[in-house]
C-alpha positions as CSV (number, residue, x, y, z in Angstrom):
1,X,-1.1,6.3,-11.7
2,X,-3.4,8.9,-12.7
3,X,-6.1,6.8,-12.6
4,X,-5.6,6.2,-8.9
5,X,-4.9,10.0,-8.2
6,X,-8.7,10.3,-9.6
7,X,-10.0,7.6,-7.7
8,X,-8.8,8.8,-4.6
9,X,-10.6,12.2,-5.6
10,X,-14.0,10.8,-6.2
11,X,-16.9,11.8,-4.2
12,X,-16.9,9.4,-1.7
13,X,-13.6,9.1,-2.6
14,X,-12.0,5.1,-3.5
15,X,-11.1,3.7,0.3
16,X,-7.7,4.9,1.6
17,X,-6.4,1.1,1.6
18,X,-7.5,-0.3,-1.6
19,X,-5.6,3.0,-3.7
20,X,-3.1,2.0,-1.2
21,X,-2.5,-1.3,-2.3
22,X,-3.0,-0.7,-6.4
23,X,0.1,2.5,-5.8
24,X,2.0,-0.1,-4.1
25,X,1.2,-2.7,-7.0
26,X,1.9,-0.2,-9.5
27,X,5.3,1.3,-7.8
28,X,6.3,-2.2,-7.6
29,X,6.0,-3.2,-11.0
30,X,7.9,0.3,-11.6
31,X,10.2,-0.3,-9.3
32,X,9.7,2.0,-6.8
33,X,10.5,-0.1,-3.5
34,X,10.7,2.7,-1.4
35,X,7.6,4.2,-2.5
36,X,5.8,0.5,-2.5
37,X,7.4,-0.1,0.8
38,X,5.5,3.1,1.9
39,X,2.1,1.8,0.5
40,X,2.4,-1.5,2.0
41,X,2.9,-0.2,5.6
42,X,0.4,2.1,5.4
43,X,-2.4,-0.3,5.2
44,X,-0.8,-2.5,7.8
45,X,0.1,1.0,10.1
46,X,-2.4,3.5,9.7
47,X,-5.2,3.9,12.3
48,X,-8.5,6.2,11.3
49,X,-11.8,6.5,11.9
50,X,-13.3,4.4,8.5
51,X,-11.3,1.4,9.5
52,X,-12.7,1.2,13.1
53,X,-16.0,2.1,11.7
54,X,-16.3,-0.8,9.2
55,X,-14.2,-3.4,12.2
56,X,-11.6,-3.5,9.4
57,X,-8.0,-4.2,10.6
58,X,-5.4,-5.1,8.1
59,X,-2.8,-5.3,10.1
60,X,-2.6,-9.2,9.8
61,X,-3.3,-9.7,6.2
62,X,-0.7,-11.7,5.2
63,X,-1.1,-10.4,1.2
64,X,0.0,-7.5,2.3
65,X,2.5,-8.7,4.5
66,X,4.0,-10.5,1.8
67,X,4.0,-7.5,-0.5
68,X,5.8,-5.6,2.1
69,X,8.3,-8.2,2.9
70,X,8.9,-8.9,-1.2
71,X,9.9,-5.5,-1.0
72,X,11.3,-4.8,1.7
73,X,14.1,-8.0,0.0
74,X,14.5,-6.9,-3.3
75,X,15.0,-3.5,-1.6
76,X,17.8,-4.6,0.5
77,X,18.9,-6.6,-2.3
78,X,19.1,-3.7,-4.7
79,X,20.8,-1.6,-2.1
80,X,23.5,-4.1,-1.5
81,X,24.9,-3.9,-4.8
């Protein structure tokens, strides 16, 4: 994780969604759902001025709407014991 702390520290710093998506893989594997859960709908929700810039809109990738919903089960599932 600290790896990804730095990358999002760089100068220009590592884009918002791809140290997104490695926290979420990396909470996953840890398993932090909650925390992956976060990560996931953050590149699906969040709205700034870099996305619109580059025409980027991940709100329909379905790799990341798969993470999310992976997560979202085995979250409920862990819950519901």
């Amino acid at each position: 994780m600290t790896a990804l702390q730095r990358a999002a520290r760089l100068d220009p710093p590592a884009p918002r969604w791809t140290v997104a998506w490695l926290n979420g893989q990396v909470d996953k594997q840890n398993g932090y759902l909650d925390k992956a859960i976060e990560e996931f709908r953050s590149i699906l929700e969040d709205r700034y001025p870099e996305l619109e810039k580059r025409k980027f809109d991940f709100s329909k990738d379905y790799e990341v709407i798969n993470e999310l919903g992976q997560n979202l089960f085995r979250a409920r599932q862990a819950g519901a014991r």
